[in-house]
N, C-alpha and C positions, 0 to 999 in steps of 0.2 A: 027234673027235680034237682034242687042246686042242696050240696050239705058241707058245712065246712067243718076239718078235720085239726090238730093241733100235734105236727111233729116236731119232735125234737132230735137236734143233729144236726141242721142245715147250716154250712157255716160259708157257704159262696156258691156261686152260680151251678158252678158243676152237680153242688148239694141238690139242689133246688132238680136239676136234668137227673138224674137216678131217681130221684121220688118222683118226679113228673113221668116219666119212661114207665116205671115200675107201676102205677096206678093207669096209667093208660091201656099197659097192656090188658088190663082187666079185662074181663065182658061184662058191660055196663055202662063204663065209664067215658065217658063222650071226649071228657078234658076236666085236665088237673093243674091247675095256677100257685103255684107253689110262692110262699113270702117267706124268705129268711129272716127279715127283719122281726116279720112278726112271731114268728113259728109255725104262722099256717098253711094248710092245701085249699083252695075252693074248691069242691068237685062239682062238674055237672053232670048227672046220671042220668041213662035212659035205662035204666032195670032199678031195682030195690037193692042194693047188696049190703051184706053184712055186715058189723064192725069189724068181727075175727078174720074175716078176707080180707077186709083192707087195713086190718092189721099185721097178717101175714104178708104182705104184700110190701110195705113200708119196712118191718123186719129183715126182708128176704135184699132189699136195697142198702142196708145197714144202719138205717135210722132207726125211732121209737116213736110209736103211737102216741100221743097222750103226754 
């Protein structure tokens, strides 16, 4: 299952390695392709996971959901 996410924060590559680290660590989340340009994450999931985990998760790396 592919879901794409919209953070905000990401301001160079390193941005992009925290949010990608931080979502992957997940259980679920297979891979996370993170666009600074655009502000997005791609996720590709092998479970269902919630918005509030992967918004704790993007938090927890110092960026914002949404």
């Amino acid at each position: 299952m592919e879901k794409t996410i919209t953070v905000s924060g990401m301001m160079c590559s390193r941005c992009e390695a925290h949010v990608k680290n931080a979502l992957e660590a997940l259980h679920g989340v297979e891979s996370a392709i993170p666009d600074r340009v655009s502000g997005t994450v791609k996720l590709v999931l092998s479970d269902n996971i919630g918005d509030e985990e992967l918004k704790n998760a993007v938090e927890a790396a110092g960026y914002a959901l949404g």
